[in-house]
GUSE-700733 format. One line per 3 residues: number of its first residue (from 1); their letters; for each residue x, y, z of C-alpha. Coordinates in nm, 2 decimals, decimal comma, m for minus. Last residue first. Layout:
// GUSE-700733
NUM> a> X Y Z; ... $
// end
This chain:
// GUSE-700733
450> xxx> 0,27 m8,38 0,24; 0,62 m8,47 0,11; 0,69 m8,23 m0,14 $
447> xxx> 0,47 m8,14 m0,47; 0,59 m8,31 m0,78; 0,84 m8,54 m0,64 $
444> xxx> 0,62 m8,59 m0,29; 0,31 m8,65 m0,54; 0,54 m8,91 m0,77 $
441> xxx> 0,67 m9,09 m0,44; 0,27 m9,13 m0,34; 0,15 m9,22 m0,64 $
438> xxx> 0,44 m9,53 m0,67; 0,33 m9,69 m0,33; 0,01 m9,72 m0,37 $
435> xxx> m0,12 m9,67 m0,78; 0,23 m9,85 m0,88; 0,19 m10,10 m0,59 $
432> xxx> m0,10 m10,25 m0,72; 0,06 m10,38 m1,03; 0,35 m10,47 m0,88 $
429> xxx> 0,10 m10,68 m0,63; m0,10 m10,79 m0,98; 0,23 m10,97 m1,09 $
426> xxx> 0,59 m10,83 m1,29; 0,85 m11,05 m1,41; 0,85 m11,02 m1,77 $
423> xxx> 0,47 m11,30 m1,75; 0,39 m11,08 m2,07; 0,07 m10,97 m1,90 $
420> xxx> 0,28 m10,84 m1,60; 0,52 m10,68 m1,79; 0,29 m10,51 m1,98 $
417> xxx> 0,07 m10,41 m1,67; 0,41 m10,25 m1,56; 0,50 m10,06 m1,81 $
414> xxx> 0,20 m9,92 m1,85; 0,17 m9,80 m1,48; 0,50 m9,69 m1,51 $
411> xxx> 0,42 m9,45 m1,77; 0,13 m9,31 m1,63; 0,37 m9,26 m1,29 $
408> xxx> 0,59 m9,04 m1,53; 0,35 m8,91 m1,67; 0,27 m8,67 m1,35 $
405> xxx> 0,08 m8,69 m1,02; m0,22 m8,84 m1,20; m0,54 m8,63 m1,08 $
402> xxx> m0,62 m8,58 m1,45; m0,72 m8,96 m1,43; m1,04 m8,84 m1,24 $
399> xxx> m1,20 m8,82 m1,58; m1,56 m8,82 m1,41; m1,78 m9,07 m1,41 $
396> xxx> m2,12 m8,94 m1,53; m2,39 m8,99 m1,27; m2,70 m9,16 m1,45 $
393> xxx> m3,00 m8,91 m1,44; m3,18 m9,10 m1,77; m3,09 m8,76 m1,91 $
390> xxx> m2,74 m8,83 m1,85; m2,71 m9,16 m1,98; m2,86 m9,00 m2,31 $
387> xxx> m2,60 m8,74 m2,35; m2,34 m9,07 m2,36; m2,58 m9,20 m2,63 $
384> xxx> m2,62 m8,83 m2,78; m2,20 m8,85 m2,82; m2,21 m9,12 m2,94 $
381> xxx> m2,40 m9,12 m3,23; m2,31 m8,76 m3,33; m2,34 m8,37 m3,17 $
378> xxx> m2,15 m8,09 m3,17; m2,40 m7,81 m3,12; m2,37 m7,68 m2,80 $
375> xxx> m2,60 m7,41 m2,70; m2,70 m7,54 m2,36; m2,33 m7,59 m2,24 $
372> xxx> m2,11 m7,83 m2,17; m1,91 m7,80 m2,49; m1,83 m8,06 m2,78 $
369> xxx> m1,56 m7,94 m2,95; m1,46 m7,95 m3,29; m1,22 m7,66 m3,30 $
366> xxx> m1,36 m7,47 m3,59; m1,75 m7,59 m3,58; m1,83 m7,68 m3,20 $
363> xxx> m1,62 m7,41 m3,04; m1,60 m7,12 m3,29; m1,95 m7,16 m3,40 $
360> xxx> m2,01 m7,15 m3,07; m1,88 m6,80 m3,02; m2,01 m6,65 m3,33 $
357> xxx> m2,34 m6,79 m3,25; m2,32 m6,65 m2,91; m2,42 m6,84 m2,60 $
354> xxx> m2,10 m7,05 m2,48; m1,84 m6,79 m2,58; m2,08 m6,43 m2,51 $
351> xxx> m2,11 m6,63 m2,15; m1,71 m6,61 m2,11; m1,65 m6,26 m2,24 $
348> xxx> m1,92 m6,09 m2,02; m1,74 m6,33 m1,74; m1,41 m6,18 m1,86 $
345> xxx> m1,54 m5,81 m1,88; m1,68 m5,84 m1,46; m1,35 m6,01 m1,37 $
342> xxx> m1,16 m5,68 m1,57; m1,40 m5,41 m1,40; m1,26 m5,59 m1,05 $
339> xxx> m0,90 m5,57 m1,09; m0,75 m5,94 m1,15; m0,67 m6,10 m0,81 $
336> xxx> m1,02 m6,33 m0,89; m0,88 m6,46 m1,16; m1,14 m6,65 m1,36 $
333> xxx> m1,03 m7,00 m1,39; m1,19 m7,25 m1,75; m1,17 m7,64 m1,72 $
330> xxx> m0,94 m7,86 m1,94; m0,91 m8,19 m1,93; m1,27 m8,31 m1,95 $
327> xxx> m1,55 m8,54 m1,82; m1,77 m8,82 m1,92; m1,69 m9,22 m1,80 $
324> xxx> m2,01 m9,32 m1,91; m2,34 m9,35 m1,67; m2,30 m9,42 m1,27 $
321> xxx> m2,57 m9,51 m1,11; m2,60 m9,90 m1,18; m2,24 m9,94 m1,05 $
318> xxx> m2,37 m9,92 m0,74; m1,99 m10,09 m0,61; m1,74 m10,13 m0,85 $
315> xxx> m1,78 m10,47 m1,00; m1,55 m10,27 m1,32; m1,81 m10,17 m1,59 $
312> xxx> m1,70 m9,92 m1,87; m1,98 m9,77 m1,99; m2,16 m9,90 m2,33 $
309> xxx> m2,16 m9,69 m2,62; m2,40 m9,85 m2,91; m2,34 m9,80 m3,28 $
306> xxx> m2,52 m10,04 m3,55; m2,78 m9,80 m3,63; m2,52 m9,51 m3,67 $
303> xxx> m2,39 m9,68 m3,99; m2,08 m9,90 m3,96; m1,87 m9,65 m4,19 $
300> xxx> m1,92 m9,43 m3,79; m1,62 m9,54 m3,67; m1,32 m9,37 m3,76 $
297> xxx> m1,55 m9,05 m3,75; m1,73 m9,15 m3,36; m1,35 m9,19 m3,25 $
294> xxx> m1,39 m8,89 m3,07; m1,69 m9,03 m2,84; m1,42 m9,26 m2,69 $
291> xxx> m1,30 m9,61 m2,74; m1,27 m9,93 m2,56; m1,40 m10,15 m2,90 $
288> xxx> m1,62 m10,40 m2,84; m1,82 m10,68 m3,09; m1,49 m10,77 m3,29 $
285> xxx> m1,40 m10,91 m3,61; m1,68 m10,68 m3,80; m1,45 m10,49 m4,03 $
282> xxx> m1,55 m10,19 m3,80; m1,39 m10,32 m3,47; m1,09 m10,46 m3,65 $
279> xxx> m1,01 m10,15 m3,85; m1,05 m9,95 m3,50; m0,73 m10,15 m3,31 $
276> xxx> m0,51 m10,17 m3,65; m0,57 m9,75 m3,65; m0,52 m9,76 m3,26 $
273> xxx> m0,20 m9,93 m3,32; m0,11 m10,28 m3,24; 0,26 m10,40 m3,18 $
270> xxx> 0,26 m10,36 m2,78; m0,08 m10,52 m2,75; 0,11 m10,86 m2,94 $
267> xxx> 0,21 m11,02 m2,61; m0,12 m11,03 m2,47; m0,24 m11,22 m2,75 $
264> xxx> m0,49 m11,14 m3,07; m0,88 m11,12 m3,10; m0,95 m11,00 m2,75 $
261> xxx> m1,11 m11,21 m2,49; m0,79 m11,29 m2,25; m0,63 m10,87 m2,25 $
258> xxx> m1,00 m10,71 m2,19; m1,12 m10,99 m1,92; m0,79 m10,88 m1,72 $
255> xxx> m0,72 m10,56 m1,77; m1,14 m10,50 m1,65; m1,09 m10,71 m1,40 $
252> xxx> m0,74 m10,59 m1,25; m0,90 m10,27 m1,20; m1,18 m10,41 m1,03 $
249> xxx> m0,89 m10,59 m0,81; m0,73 m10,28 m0,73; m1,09 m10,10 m0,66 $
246> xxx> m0,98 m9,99 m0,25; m0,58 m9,90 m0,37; m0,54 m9,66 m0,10 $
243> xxx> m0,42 m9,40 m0,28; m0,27 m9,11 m0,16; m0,18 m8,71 m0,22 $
240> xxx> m0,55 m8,71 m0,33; m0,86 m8,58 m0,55; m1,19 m8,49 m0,55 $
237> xxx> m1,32 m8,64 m0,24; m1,55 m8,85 m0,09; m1,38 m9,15 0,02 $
234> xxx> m1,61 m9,40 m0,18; m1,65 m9,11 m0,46; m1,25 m9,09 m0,45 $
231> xxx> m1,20 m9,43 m0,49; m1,45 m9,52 m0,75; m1,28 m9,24 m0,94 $
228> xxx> m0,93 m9,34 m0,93; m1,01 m9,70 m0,98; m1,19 m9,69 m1,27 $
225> xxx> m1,00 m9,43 m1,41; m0,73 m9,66 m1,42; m0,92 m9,74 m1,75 $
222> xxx> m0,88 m9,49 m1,92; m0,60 m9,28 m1,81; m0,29 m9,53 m1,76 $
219> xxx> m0,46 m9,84 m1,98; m0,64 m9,67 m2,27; m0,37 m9,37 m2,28 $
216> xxx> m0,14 m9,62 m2,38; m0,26 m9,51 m2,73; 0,04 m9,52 m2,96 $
213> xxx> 0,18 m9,88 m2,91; m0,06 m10,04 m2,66; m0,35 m10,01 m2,94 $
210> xxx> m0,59 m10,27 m2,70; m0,72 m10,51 m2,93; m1,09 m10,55 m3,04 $
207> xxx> m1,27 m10,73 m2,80; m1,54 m11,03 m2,83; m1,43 m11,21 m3,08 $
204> xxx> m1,59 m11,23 m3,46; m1,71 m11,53 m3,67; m1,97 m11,66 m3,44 $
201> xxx> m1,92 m12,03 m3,48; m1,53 m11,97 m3,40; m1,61 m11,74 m3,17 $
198> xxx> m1,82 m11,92 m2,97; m1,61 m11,96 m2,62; m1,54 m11,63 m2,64 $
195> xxx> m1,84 m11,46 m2,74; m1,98 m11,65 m2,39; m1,70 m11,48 m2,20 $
192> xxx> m1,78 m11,14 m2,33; m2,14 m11,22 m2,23; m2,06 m11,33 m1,88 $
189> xxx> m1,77 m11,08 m1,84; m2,02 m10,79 m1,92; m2,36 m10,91 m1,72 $
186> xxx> m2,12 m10,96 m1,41; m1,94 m10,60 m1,48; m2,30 m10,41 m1,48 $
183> xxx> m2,61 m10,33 m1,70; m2,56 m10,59 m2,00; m2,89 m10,73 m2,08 $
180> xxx> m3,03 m10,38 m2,17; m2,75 m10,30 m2,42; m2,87 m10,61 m2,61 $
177> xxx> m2,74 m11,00 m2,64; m2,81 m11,33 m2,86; m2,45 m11,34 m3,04 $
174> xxx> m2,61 m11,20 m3,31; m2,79 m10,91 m3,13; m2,44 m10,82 m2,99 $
171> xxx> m2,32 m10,85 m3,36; m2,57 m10,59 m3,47; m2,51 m10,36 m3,20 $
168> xxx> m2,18 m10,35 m3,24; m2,03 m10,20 m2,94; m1,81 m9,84 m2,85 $
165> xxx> m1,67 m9,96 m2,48; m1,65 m9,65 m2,24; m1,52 m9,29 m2,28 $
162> xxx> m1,66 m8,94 m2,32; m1,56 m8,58 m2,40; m1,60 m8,28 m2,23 $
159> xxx> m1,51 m7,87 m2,34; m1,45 m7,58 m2,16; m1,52 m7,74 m1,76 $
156> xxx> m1,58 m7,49 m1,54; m1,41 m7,35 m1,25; m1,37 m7,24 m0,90 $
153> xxx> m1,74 m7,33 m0,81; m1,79 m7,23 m0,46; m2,02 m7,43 m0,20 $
150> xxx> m1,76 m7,73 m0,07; m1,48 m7,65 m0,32; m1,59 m7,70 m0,64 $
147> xxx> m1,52 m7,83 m1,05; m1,84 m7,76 m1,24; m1,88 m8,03 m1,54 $
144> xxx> m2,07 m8,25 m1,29; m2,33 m7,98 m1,23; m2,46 m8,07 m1,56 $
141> xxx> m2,57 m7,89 m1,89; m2,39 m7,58 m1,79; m2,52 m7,24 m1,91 $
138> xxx> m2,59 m7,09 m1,53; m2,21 m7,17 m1,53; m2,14 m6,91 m1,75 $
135> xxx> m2,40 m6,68 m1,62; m2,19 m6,66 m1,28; m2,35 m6,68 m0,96 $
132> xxx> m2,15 m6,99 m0,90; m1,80 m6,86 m1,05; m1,62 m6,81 m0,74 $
129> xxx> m1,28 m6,68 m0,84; m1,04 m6,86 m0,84; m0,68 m6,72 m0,73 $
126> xxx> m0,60 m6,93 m0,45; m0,71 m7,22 m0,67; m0,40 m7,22 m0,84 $
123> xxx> m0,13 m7,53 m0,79; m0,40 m7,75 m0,59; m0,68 m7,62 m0,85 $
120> xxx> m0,45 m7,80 m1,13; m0,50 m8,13 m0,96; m0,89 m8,03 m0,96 $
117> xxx> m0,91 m8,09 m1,34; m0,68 m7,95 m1,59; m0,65 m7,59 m1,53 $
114> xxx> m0,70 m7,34 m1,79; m0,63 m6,94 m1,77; m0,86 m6,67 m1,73 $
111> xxx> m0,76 m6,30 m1,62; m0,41 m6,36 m1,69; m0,19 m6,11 m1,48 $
108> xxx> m0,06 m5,77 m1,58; 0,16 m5,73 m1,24; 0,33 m6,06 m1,30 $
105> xxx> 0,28 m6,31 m1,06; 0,06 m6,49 m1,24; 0,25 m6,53 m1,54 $
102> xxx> 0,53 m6,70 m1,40; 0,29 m6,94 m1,22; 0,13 m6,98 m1,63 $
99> xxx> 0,46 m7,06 m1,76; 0,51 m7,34 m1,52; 0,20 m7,53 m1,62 $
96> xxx> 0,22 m7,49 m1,96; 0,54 m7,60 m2,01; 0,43 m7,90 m2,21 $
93> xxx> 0,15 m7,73 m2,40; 0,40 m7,44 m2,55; 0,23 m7,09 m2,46 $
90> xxx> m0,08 m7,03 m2,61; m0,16 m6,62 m2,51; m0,43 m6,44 m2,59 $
87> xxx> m0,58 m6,11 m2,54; m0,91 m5,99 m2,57; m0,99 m5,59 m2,57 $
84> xxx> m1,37 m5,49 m2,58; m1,50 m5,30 m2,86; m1,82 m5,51 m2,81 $
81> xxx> m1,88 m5,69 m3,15; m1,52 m5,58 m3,32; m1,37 m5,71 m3,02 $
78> xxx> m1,53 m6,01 m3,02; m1,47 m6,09 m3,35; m1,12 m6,08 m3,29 $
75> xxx> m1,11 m6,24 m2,98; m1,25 m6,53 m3,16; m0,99 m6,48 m3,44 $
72> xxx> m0,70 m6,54 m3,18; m0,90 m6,85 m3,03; m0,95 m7,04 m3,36 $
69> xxx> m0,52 m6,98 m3,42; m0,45 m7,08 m3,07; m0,64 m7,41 m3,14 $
66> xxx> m0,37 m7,65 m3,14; m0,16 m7,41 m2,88; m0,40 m7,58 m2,58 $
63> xxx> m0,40 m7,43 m2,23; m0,52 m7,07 m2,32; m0,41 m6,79 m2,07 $
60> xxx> m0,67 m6,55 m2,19; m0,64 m6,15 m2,10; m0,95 m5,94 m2,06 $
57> xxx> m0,95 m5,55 m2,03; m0,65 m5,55 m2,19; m0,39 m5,39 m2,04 $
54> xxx> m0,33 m5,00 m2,05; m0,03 m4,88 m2,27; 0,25 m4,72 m2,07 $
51> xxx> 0,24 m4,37 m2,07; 0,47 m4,21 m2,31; 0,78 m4,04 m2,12 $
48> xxx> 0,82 m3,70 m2,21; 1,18 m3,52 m2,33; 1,17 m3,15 m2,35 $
45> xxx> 1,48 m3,03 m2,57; 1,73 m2,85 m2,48; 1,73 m2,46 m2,57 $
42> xxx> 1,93 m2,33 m2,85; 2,16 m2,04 m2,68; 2,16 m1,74 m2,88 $
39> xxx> 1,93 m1,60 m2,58; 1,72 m1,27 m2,62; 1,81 m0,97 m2,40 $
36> xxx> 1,62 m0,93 m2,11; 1,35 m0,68 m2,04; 1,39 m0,41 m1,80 $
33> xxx> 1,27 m0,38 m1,43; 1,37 m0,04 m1,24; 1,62 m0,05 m0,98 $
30> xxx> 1,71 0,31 m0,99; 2,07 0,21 m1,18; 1,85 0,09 m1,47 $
27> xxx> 1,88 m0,34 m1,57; 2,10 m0,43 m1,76; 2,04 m0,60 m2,17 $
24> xxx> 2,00 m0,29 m2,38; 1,75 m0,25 m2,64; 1,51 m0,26 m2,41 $
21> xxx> 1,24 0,03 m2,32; 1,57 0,20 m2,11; 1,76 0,21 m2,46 $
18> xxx> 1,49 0,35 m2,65; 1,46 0,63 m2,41; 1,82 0,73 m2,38 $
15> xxx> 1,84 0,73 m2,74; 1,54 1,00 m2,76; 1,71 1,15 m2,51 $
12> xxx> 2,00 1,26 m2,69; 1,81 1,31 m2,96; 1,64 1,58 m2,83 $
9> xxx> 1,93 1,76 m2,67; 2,13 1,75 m3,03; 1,78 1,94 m3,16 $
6> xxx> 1,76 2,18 m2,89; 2,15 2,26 m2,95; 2,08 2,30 m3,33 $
3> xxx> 1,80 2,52 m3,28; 2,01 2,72 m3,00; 2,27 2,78 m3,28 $
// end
């Protein structure tokens, strides 16, 4: 009987054991700790927020969609080259300009973008960066293709082209002329005037026809160029809210010994295109063509021999300095708001562009540009002619036409010659009034009274 008691007493605290190690789910009466019981409860999930992918190290703001697709495998090589992140973006080229002040407030800014000339440096050169200790502009052929503000370079140009009056040599020789005789506007008009008055024994006129309906762009960039520029080297500046109208009347010579000495009327500018324009020139019907270096394939069945690129005299004053009209549309802006490590990887990017083979390959070969730069390769007749002018240490004219407050005043300005040549009502004082009075309301549209 004691066994069995002993045994009962055992067990009893056996159980009492294995319940205080935890099996049970209380804590003891003498305040000991115990384990507690599992949950049947399913726990809620942990939710955590991915970080947010870092920006590229270098983001492009690229001005001109037709040549998105050479840019977006540019980056690509790039990238595999240097494992360095490019991105581009080509928005649509008429809302460029307010796409890119949207974008530049973002928090993920460009890191280069494209401005067209100084005009564009109004809108955004708070945030150029000061490129003139950059290798990138160490590159540059000529200090003309930098765009500054007194000692800092805000930008440089991505690509130039030239304009001026593409010649014949060969009928120039015929008519009893060569480049040499013909180093100002007096020289011009007297030979042009000569042709003239000989065409009939000649066989050919003097100008080709200006294309007035699909390349305006000869009157309201081209040659009001003249003007603009002259102005702003007399004045000193780069560009203006206001034009004085000081090179009118050169402006008025060169419309004016262009539209009397070409093979058809004034009234029939407005039917000819630039294709009826170049087939004159290289049939051999006219001795000058107002062209650029771009026309060098719609031109060059005369044989580079025969091609001479003379620029576009006006009687503007020391005309004898200045070479062609050379210059571009589009210049490159580092941001200089962009974090520091991404200005440093966009200049890498930017000299790897305009020194790399890969890089000017892309430039010169896919989108057919002829760059700035020591390693460009894009080279023809005229183009060496207008690099010519240069070596001689002729100033290029820059494209000041970029300063144009918008189209709308290029489109007046068009108008208005038309009229005026096609005796509509219009006269050289409308004329004149569209680069005075007509700049000024087109600046206050664009930018508010100043």
């Amino acid at each position: 009987m004691k066994r069995v008691l002993l045994f009962l007493l055992a067990l009893s605290l056996l159980t009492l054991a294995t319940a205080g190690c935890g099996g049970g789910g209380g804590s003891s009466s003498s305040g000991g700790s115990s384990t507690p019981a599992p949950s049947t409860s399913t726990p809620a999930p942990t939710t955590t927020t991915p970080a947010a992918p870092a920006a590229p190290p270098v983001y492009y703001y690229n001005s001109k969609p037709d040549q998105d697709a050479a840019w977006q495998a540019l980056a690509k090589a790039y990238t595999a080259e240097t494992d360095i992140e490019v991105k581009v973006v080509s928005p649509a080229a008429n809302g460029y300009a307010a796409a890119l002040t949207a974008e530049l407030a973002k928090s993920d800014a460009p890191t280069l973008f494209d401005v067209n000339g100084y005009l564009g440096l109004v809108q955004w050169g708070d945030n150029a960066y000061d490129l003139s200790s950059s290798k990138v502009k160490g590159e540059l052929t000529n200090d003309a293709f930098a765009l500054k503000d007194g000692a800092a370079v805000q930008a440089v140009a991505a690509s130039i082209g030239s304009f001026g009056l593409i010649f014949n040599k060969d009928l120039l020789d015929e008519a009893g002329y060569k480049q040499d005789d013909i180093m100002n506007f007096f020289r011009l008009r007297d030979a042009v005037n000569d042709i003239t008055a000989r065409k009939d024994d000649l066989g050919f006129v003097a100008f080709a026809p200006l294309a007035l309906s699909n390349a305006k762009y000869l009157v309201n960039e081209y040659i009001a160029n003249i003007l603009i520029f002259h102005e702003y080297e007399f004045d000193s500046k780069t560009s203006s809210f206001e034009l004085k109208g000081t090179f009118n009347d050169q402006f008025n010579n060169i419309i004016n010994l262009y539209s009397n000495n070409s093979t058809i009327p004034r009234g029939q500018t407005e039917s000819m295109s630039k294709s009826d324009a170049i087939g004159v020139f290289t049939s051999g019907k006219a001795a000058f063509l107002l062209g650029d270096a771009d026309d060098y394939d719609a031109v060059k069945s005369l044989g580079d021999a025969k091609l001479g690129f003379l620029p576009l005299y006006s009687s503007a004053y020391a005309e004898d300095k200045y070479g062609l009209c050379t210059g571009s549309d589009k210049f490159w802006v580092v941001n200089k708001k962009a974090p520091a490590a991404s200005i440093e990887a966009t200049l890498d990017f930017l000299e790897w562009c305009v020194t790399s083979s890969d890089g000017v390959a892309a430039l010169c070969g896919t989108m057919g540009l002829t760059i700035p730069y020591k390693k460009n390769t894009t080279s023809n007749a005229l183009t060496k002619i207008a690099d010519d002018y240069m070596a001689k240490g002729l100033i290029p004219m820059a494209w000041a036409f970029t300063t144009a407050p918008n189209q709308e005043w290029k489109d007046e300005l068009t108008t208005t010659v038309l009229d005026f040549w096609n005796a509509r009502g219009k006269t050289s004082t409308d004329v004149a009034n569209v680069f005075r009075k007509s700049w000024v309301r087109e600046y206050e549209k664009e930018f508010g009274a100043q």
